[in-house]
N, C-alpha and C positions, 0 to 999 in steps of 0.2 A: 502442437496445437496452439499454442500462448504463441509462438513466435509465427501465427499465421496471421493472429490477432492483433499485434502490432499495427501493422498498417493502417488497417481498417481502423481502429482507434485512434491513431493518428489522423484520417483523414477525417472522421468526426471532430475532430478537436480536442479529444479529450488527451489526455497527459498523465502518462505511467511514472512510477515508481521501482527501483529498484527491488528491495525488499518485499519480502511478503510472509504469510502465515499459513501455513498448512497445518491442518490438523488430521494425523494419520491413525486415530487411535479407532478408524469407525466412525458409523453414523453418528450423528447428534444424541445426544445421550450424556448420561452419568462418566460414560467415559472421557468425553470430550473435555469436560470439566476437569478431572479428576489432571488430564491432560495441561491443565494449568499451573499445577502445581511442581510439573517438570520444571528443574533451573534451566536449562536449555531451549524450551518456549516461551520462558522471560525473559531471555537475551533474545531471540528474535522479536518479541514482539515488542520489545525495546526499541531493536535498531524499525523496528516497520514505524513505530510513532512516532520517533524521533524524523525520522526520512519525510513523514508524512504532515507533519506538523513543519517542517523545513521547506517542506516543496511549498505549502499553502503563504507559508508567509514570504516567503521569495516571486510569487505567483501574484499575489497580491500587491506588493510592494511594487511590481514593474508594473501592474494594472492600474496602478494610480499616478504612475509616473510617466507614463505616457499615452499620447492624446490620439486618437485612431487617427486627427485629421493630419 
C-alpha cells in the first residue's frame, strides 16, 4: 500500500522520509504508551527525528538558496 503511495506523493510535492514509527501494541490507549518505554521504540524514534529534523533543515537550507527564477 505505502509503495503505491509514493508516487502520488510525489507528484503532490510532498517529500518522504525513510524511517518511521509504528506502533503495534493496539489501538491508542495505555498500551501505546506503556509501548514507549520499549528501548527499541527509542531507537526508532530516534532515528525517525533525527531523519526528520535532517530532511527539514536540508529542505530548507536549499529553499533559501535558491531563487525559483
Amino acid at each position: 500500500m505505502i509503495q503505491n503511495l509514493l508516487p502520488v506523493m510525489r507528484e503532490l510535492g510532498l517529500v518522504t522520509i525513510f524511517w518511521d514509527v509504528n506502533f503495534s501494541s493496539g489501538p491508542l490507549g495505555s498500551k501505546t504508551f506503556y509501548a514507549l518505554l520499549d528501548p527499541s521504540y527509542i531507537r526508532r524514534i530516534d532515528k525517525f527525528l533525527k531523519e526528520l529534523i535532517w530532511m527539514s533543515r536540508t529542505l530548507r537550507h536549499d529553499r533559501e538558496g535558491v531563487s525559483l527564477q
